[in-house]
BAVEX-81613 format. One record per residue (C-alpha): residue in three letters; x, y, z; residue number from 1. Coordinates in steps of 0.2 Angstrom, whole numbers, plus 5000, padded with zeros to 4 digits. Example, Ala and Ser with C-alpha at 12.3 -4.5 7.8 and 13.67 -1.06 7.14 Angstrom:
REM residues 2
{r ALA,{5062,4978,5039},1}
{r SER,{5068,4995,5036},2}
REM end
This chain:
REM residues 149
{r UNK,{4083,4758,5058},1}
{r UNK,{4067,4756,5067},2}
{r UNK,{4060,4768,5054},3}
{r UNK,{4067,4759,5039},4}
{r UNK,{4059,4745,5045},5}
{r UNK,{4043,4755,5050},6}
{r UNK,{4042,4761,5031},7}
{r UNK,{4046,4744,5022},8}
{r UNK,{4032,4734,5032},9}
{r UNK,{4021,4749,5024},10}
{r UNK,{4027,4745,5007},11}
{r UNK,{4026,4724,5012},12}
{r UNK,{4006,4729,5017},13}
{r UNK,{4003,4738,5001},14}
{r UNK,{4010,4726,4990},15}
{r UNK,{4002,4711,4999},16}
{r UNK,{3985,4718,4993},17}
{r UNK,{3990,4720,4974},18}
{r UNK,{3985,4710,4962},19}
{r UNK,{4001,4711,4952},20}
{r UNK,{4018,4721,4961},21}
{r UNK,{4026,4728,4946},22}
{r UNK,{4041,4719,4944},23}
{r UNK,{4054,4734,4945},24}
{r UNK,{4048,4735,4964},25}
{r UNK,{4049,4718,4967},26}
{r UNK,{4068,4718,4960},27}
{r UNK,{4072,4735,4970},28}
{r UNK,{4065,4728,4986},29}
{r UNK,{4075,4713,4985},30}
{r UNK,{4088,4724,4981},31}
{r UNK,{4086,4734,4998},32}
{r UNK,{4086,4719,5010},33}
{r UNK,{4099,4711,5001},34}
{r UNK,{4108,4726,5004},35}
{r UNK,{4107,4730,5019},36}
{r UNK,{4110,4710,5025},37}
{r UNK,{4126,4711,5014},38}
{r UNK,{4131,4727,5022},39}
{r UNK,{4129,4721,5040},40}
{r UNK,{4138,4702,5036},41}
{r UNK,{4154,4713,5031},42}
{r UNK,{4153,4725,5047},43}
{r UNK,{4152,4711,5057},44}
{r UNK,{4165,4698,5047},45}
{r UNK,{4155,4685,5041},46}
{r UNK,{4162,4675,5026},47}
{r UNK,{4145,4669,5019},48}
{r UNK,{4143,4686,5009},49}
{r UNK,{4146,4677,4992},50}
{r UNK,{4128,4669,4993},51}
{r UNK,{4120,4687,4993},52}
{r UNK,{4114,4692,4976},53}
{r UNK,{4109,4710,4977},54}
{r UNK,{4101,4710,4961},55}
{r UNK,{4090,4695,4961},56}
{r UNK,{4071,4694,4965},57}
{r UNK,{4068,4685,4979},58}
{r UNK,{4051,4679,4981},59}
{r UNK,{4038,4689,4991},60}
{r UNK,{4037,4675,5007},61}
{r UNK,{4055,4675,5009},62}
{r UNK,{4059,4695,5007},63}
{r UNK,{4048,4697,5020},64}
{r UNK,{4055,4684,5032},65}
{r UNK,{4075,4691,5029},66}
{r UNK,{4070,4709,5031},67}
{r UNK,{4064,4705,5048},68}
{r UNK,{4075,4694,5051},69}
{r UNK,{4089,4709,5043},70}
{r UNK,{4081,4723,5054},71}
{r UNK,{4081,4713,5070},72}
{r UNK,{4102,4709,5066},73}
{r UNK,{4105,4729,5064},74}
{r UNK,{4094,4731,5080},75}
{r UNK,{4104,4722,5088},76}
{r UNK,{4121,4726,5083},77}
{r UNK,{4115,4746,5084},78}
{r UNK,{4109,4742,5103},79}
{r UNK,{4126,4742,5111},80}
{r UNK,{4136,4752,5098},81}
{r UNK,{4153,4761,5102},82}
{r UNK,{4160,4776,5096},83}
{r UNK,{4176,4767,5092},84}
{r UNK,{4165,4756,5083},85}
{r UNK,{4156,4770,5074},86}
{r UNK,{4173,4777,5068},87}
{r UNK,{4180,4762,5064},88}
{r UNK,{4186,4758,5045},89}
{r UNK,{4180,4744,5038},90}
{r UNK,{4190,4735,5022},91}
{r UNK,{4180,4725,5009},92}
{r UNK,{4179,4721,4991},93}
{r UNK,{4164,4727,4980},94}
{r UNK,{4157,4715,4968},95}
{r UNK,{4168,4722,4954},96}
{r UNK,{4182,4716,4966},97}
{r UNK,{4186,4734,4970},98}
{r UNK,{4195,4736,4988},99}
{r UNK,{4189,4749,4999},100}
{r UNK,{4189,4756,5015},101}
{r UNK,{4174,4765,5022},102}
{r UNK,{4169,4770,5041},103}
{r UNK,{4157,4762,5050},104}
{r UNK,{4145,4777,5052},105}
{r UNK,{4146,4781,5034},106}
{r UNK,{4139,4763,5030},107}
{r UNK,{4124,4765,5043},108}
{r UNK,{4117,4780,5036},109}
{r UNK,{4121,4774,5017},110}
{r UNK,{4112,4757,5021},111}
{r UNK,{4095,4770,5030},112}
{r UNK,{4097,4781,5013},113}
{r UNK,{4098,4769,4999},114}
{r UNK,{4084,4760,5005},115}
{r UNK,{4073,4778,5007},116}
{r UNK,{4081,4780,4989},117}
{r UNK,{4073,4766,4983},118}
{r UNK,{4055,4768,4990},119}
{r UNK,{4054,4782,4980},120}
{r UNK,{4056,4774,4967},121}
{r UNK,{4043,4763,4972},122}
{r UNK,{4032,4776,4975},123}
{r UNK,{4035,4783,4956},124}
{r UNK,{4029,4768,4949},125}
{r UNK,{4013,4764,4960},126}
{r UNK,{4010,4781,4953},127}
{r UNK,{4011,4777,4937},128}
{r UNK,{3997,4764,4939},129}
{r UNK,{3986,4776,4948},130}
{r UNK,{3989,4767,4965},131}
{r UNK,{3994,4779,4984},132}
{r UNK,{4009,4771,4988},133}
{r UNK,{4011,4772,5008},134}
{r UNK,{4015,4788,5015},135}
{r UNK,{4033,4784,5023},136}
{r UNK,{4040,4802,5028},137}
{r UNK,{4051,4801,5043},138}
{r UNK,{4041,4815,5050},139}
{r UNK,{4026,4804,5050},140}
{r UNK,{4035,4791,5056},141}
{r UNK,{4042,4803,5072},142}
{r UNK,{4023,4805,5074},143}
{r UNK,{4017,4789,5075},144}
{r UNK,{4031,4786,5090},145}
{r UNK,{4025,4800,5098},146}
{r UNK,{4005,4796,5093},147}
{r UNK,{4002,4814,5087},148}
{r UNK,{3992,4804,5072},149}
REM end
């Protein structure tokens, strides 16, 4: 979680210096963090996940603030994590009202994958207007934390 963090403030830097953010990563971005908050209000039992809109924009200012404020909520439920946590199965409704169960560990690395998913995509469309996106390997992340950069 510290590197999806680590490679969404990249993407937050290189949008902030755009003139115009296509829309498509503005909506998949907002997509992420509400994601990943929704995610981590159903781990942890919180009845205000109706509120979250996966697929709304939300404006620049305020995705920023919630994926900060997102990240430092996983952090800190990740700090003390248990195994019997990790295993356990979590029972939820989808937003088709489809029940499910899935386990915790599952979720994690679902939440860390669809967001790396969706930078790609974000990456394929600052392409497409002849802009670098931000290189956000893990390997240069792993890097950085060991300042071989």
């Amino acid at each position: 979680y510290a590197y999806n963090q680590w490679a969404n403030e990249r993407y937050f830097s290189v949008c902030k210096e755009l003139p115009h953010v296509p829309e498509r990563i503005h909506l998949l971005f907002s997509h992420v963090v509400a994601a990943q908050q929704l995610w981590l209000k159903r781990i942890l039992g919180e009845e205000d996940i109706a509120s979250i809109h996966i697929w709304k924009t939300i404006p620049w200012e305020e995705l920023h603030i919630l994926s900060r404020e997102t990240h430092l909520r996983w952090m800190n439920y990740l700090e003390d994590i248990t195994e019997n946590e990790l295993n356990r199965l979590l029972s939820y409704v989808n937003f088709q009202q489809k029940p499910y169960k899935t386990v915790i560990s599952d979720i994690i690395i679902h939440t860390a994958n669809h967001a790396t998913y969706h930078r790609a995509q974000f990456a394929i469309s600052l392409r497409e207007q002849h802009i670098d996106p931000p290189n956000t390997d893990f390997i240069t992340f792993s890097r950085e934390l060991s300042h071989q950069l």
